[in-house]
TORMARSE-41846 format. One record per residue (C-alpha): x, y, z; residue in three letters; residue number from 0. Coordinates in steps of 0.2 Angstrom, whole numbers, plus 5000, padded with zeros to 4 digits. Layout:
residues N
R; X; Y; Z; ala; NUM
...
//
This chain:
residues 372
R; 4939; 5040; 4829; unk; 0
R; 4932; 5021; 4832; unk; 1
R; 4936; 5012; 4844; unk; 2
R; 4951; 5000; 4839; unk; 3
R; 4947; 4980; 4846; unk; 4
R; 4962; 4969; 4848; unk; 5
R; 4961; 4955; 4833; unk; 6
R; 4959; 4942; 4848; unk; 7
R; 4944; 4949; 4857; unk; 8
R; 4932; 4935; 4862; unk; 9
R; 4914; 4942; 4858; unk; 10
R; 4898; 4939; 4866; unk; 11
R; 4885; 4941; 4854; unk; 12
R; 4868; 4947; 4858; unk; 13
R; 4853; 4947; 4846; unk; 14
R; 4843; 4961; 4846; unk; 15
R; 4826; 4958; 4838; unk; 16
R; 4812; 4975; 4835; unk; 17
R; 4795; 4969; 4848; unk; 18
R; 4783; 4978; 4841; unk; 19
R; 4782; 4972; 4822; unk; 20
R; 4767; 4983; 4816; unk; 21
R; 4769; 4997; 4803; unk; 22
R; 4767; 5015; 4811; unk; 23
R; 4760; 5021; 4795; unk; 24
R; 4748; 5008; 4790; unk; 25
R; 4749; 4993; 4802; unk; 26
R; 4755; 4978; 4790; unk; 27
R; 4767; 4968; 4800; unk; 28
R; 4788; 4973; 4795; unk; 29
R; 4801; 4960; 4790; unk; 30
R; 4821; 4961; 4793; unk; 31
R; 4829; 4970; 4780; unk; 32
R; 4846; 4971; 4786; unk; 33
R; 4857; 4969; 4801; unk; 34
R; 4869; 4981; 4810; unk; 35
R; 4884; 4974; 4822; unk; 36
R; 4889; 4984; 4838; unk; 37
R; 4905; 4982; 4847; unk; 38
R; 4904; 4988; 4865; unk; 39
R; 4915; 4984; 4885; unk; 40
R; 4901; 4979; 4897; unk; 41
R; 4907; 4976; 4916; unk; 42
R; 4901; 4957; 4910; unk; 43
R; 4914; 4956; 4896; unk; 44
R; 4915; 4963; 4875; unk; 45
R; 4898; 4962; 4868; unk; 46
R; 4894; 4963; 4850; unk; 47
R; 4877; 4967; 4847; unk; 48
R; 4865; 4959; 4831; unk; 49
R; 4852; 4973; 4829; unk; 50
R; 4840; 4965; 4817; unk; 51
R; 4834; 4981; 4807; unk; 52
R; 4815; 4982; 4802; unk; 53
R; 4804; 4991; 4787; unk; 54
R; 4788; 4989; 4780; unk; 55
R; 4785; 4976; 4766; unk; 56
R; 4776; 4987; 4754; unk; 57
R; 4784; 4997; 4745; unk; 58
R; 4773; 5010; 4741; unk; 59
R; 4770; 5012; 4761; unk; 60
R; 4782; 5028; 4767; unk; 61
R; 4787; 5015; 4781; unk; 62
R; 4796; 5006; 4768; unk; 63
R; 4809; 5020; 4768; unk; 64
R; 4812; 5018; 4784; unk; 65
R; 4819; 5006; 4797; unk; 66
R; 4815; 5003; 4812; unk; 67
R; 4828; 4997; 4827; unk; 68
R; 4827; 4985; 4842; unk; 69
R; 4819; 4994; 4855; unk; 70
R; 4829; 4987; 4868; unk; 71
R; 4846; 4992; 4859; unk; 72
R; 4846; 5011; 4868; unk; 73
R; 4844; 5002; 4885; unk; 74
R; 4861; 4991; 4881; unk; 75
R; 4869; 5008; 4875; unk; 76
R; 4867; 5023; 4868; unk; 77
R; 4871; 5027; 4850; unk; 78
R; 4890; 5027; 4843; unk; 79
R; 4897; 5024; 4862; unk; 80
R; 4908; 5009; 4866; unk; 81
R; 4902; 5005; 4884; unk; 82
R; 4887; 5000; 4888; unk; 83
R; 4875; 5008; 4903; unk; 84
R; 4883; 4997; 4916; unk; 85
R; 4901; 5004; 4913; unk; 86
R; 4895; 5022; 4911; unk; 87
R; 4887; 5022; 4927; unk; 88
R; 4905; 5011; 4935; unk; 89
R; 4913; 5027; 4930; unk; 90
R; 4902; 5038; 4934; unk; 91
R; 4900; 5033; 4953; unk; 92
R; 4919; 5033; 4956; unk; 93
R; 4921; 5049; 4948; unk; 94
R; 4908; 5059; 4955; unk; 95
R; 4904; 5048; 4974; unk; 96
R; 4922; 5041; 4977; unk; 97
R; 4931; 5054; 4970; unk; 98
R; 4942; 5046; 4960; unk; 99
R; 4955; 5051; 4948; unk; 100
R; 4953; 5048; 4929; unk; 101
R; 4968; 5040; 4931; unk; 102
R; 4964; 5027; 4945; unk; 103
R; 4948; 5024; 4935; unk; 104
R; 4958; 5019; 4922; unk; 105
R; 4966; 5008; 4930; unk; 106
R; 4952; 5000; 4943; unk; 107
R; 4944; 4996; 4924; unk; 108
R; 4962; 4990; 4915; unk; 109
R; 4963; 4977; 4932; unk; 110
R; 4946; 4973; 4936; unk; 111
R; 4938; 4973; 4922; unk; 112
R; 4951; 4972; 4907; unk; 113
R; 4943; 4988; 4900; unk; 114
R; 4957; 4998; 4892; unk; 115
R; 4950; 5018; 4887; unk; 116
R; 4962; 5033; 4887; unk; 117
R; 4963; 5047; 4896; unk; 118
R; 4949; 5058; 4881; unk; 119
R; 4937; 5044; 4882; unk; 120
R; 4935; 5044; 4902; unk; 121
R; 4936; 5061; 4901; unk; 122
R; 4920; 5061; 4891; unk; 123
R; 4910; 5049; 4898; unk; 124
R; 4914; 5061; 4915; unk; 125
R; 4906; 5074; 4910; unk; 126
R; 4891; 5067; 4900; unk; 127
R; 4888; 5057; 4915; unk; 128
R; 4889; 5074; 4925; unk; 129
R; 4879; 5082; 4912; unk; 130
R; 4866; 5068; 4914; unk; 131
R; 4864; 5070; 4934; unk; 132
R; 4862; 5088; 4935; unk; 133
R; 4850; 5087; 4923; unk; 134
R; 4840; 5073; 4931; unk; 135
R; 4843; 5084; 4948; unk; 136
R; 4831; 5098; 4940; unk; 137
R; 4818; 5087; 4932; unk; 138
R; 4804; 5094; 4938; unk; 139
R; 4794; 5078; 4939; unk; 140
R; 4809; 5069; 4948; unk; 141
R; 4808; 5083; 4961; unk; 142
R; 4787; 5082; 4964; unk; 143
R; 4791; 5063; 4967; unk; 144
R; 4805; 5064; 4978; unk; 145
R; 4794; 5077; 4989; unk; 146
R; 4781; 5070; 4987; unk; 147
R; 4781; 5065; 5007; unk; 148
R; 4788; 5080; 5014; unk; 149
R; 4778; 5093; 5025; unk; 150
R; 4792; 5107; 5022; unk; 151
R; 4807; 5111; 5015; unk; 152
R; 4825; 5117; 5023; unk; 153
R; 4834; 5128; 5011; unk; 154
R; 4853; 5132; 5012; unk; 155
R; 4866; 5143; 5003; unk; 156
R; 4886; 5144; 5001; unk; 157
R; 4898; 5149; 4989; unk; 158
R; 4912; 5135; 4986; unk; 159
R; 4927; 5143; 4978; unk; 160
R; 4938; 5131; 4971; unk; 161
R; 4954; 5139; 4970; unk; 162
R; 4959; 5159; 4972; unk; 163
R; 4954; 5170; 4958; unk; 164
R; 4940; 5158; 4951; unk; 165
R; 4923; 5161; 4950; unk; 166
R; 4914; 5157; 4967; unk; 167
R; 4901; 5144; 4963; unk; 168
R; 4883; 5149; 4974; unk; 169
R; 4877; 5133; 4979; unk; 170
R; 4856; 5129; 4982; unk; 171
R; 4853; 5114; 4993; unk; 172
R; 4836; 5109; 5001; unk; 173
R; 4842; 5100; 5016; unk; 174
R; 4827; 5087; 5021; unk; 175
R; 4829; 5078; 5008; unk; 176
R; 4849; 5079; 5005; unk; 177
R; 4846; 5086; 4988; unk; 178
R; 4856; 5099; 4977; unk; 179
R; 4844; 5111; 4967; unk; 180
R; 4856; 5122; 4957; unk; 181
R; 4872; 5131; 4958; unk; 182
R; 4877; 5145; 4948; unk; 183
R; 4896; 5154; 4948; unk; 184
R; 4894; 5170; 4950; unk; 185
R; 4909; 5184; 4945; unk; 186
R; 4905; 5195; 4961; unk; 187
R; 4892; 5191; 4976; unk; 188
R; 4882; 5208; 4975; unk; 189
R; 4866; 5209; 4983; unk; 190
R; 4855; 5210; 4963; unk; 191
R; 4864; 5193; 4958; unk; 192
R; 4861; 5183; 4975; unk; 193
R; 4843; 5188; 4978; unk; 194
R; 4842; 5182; 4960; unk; 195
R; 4846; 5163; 4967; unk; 196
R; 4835; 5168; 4982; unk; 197
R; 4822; 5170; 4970; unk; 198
R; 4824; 5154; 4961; unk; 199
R; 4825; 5144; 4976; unk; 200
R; 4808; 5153; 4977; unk; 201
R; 4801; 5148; 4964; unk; 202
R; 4805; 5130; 4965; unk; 203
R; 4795; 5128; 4983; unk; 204
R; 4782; 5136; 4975; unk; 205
R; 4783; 5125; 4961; unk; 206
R; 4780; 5110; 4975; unk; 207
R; 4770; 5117; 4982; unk; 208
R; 4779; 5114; 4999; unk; 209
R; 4781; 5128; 5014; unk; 210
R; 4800; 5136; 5019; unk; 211
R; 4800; 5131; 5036; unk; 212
R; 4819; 5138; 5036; unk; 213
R; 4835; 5147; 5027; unk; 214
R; 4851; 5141; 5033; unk; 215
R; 4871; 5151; 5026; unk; 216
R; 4885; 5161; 5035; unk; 217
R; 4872; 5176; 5036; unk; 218
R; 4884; 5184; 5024; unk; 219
R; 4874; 5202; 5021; unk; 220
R; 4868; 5200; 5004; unk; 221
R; 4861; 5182; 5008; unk; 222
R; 4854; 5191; 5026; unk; 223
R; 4847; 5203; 5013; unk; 224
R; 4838; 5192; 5002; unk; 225
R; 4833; 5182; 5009; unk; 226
R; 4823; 5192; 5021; unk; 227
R; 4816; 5201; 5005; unk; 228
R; 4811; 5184; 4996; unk; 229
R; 4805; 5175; 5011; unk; 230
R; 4797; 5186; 5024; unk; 231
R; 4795; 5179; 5040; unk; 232
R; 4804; 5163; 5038; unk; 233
R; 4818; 5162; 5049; unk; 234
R; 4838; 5162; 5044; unk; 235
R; 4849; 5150; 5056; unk; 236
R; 4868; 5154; 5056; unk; 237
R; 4876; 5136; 5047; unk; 238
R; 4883; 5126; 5062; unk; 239
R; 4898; 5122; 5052; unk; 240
R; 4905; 5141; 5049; unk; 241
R; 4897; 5146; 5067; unk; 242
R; 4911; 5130; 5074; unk; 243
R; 4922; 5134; 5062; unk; 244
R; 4923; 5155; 5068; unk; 245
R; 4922; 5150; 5086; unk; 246
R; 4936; 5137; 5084; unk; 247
R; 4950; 5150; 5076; unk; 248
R; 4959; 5155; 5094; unk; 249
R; 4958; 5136; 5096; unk; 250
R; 4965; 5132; 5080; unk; 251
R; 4977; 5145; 5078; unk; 252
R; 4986; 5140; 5095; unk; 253
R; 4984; 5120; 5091; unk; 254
R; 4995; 5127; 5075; unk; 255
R; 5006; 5134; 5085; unk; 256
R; 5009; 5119; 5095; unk; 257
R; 5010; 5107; 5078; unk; 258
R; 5025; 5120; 5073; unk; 259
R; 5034; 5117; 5091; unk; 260
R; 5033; 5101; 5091; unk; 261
R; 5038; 5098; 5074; unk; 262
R; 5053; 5107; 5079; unk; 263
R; 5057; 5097; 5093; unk; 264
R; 5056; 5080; 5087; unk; 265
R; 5067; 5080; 5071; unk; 266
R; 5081; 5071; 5067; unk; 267
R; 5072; 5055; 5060; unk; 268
R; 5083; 5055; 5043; unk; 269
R; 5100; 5055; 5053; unk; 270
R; 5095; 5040; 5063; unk; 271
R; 5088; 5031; 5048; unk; 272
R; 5103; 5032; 5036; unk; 273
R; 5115; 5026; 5053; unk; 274
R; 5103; 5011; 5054; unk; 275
R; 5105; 5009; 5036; unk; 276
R; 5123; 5010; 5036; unk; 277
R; 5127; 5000; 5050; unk; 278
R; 5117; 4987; 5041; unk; 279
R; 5126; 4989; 5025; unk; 280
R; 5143; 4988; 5035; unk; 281
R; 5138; 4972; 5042; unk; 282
R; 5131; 4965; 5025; unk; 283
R; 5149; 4969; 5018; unk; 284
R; 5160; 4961; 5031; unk; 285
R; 5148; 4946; 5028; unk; 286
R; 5152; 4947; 5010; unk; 287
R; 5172; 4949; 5012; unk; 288
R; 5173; 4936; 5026; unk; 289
R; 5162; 4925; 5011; unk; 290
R; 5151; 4920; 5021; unk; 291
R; 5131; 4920; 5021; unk; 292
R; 5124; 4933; 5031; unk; 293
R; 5115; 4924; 5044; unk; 294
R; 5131; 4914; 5044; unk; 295
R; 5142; 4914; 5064; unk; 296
R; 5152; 4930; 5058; unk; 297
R; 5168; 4933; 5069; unk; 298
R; 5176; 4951; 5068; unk; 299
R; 5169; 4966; 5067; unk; 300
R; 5152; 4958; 5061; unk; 301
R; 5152; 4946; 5075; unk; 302
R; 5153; 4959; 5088; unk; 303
R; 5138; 4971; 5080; unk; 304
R; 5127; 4958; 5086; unk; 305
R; 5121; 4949; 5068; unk; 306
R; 5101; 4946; 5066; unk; 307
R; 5097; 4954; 5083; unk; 308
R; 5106; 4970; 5078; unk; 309
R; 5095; 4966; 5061; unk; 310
R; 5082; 4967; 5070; unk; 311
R; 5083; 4980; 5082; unk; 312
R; 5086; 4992; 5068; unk; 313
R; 5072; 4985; 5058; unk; 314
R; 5062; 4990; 5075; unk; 315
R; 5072; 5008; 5073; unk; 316
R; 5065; 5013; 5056; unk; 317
R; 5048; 5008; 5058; unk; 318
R; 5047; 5020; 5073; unk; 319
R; 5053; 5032; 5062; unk; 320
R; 5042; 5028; 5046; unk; 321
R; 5025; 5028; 5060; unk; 322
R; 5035; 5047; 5068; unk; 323
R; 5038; 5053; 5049; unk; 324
R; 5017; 5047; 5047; unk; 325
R; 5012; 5059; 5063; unk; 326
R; 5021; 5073; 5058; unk; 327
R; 5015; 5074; 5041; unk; 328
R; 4994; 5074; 5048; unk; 329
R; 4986; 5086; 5045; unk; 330
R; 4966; 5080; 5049; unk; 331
R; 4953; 5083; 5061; unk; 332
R; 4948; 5100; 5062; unk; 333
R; 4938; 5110; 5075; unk; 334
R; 4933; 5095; 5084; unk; 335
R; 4947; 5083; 5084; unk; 336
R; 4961; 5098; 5082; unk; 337
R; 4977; 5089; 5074; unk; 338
R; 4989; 5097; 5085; unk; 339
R; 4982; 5086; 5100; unk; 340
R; 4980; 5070; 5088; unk; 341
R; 4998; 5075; 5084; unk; 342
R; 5003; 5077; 5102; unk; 343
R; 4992; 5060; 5109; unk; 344
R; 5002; 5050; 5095; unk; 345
R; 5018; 5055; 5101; unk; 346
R; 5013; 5052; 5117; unk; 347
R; 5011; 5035; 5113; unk; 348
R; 5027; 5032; 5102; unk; 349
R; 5035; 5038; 5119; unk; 350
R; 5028; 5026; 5128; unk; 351
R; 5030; 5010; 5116; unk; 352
R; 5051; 5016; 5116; unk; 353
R; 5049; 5016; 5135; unk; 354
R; 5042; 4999; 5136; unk; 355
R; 5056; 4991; 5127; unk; 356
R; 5069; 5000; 5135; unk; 357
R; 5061; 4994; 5151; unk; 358
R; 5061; 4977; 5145; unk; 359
R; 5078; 4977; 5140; unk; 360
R; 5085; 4984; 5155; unk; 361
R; 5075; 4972; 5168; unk; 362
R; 5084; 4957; 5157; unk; 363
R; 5084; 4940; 5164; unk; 364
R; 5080; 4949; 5180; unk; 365
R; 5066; 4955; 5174; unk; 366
R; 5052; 4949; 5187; unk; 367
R; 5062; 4959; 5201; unk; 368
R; 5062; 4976; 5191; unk; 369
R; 5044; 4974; 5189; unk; 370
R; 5040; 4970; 5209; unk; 371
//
């Protein structure tokens, strides 16, 4: 289905002319015979393109049958799409670097750029964009180039599994130059299907040219295996990250143990926020049945809760229990920075900001001689 353009869209229009003019077939120079108008979102504004179509004057010429485009058309955008290379890419780099969400896209484009596509149409553009990388990821060429420089190569594998019951996807990185080979999703990890990868990996080092100077995975037997079969000699390092990550599980497993404890001690955050809440609603209503304005001299029952200062002061009370709600609910750091002790320092610290208030209220006018 086209693309449907508000009736009040304001158009930038681009002419597109053909550069080189001269007949493939037998070299007279071509005319325009016709035009064809483009409609496409750049992240400059909505473009309409003027492509000025060529063909060869004479008509007994077969280059008379066919026309010829403006070169520089499929460098604007490719055929029948209604971005241009610029917003492509825009979507691309938030989808696949950022991580965003087609959703957030969406809207990033709606606000920033007054670019309205639905959900199909980013969807789309997502994977061709994907489809684009991995294939320029594996272009042999591109690969010479970007080793062109390198003495030897680091190779690494691990499977990623995205959710249980899926396939686990066998990754292929070469780690010198921070680059994905290929990745593969394999039904069952037997020793046949990853010395299979092994051997690819293989034959792309051979293919450059460039020496294995090391393997690196979580020595899982069948990589242990393979690895050793397919590249004799070269040594097989343990991943620092799964080596932390085993040595860290007592660690992690008590500083779980202490997030529970401590999660169970400090609760009753929703009781104190809804008597704030109500004690300010109360005094809100005695304001308004007295008919007076809030910050108004109340007398009463709102006069002896204090007014503003009691405002405050519970104001004070639930963003302590907005930051302690925040604490609780953190989860990150993992084996180096455990949460449980980022969980304990920031209540620690809570703590001590309560203390300090409590300590200035107390010491009052005489406060000098409470700190002496």
């Amino acid at each position: 289905m086209p693309y449907q353009w508000p009736a009040d869209t304001d158009f930038s229009q681009w002419e597109l002319d053909v550069v080189d003019r001269d007949c493939t077939v037998c070299g007279r120079k071509m005319y325009v015979c016709d035009h064809r108008y483009r409609r496409l979102h750049t992240l400059e504004g909505p473009v309409e393109l003027i492509c000025k179509l060529n063909h060869c004057p004479d008509r007994n010429c077969p280059g008379h049958s066919r026309t010829k485009s403006p070169e520089i058309e499929a460098s604007i955008a490719p055929p029948r799409w209604a971005i241009g290379w610029d917003v492509f890419c825009w979507i691309g780099q938030r989808r696949f670097s950022r991580h965003r969400s087609i959703t957030q896209i969406q809207e990033d484009l709606r606000d920033d750029h007054g670019i309205k596509l639905s959900d199909d149409a980013l969807i789309k553009y997502a994977r061709r964009y994907q489809l684009m990388l991995a294939a320029r990821q594996q272009d042999p060429e591109s690969i010479r180039q970007h080793y062109a420089s390198a003495d030897q190569i680091v190779l690494s594998i691990d499977g990623l599994q995205p959710e249980k019951g899926h396939e686990t996807l066998y990754v292929v990185r070469e780690l010198t130059g921070k680059r994905v080979w290929f990745a593969e999703p394999l039904l069952s990890a037997t020793a046949d299907e990853v010395r299979r990868l092994i051997a690819k990996a293989k034959e792309w080092a051979e293919a450059l040219g460039k020496p294995v100077a090391l393997w690196i995975s979580d020595r899982q037997d069948a990589f242990v295996t393979a690895i050793a079969a397919e590249f004799p000699g070269v040594p097989h390092r343990y991943c620092d990250n799964h080596f932390l990550r085993d040595v860290a599980k007592p660690v992690l497993e008590a500083d779980s143990h202490a997030k529970v404890q401590m999660r169970r001690k400090v609760r009753g955050l929703r009781t104190v926020e809804q008597a704030v809440l109500k004690q300010q609603r109360l005094q809100d209503d005695n304001a308004m049945a007295t008919d007076a304005p809030v910050d108004a001299p109340r007398s009463g029952p709102a006069a002896n809760s204090g007014g503003a200062d009691d405002d405050a002061a519970g104001n004070v009370v639930l963003d302590y229990c907005a930051a302690v709600r925040g604490i609780l609910n953190d989860d990150q750091g993992g084996p180096l920075h455990p949460p449980g002790l980022r969980m304990a320092d920031a209540l620690t610290e809570v703590r001590d900001s309560i203390q300090r208030n409590l300590d200035e209220k107390k010491g009052g006018s005489h406060r000098s001689n409470s700190v002496d």
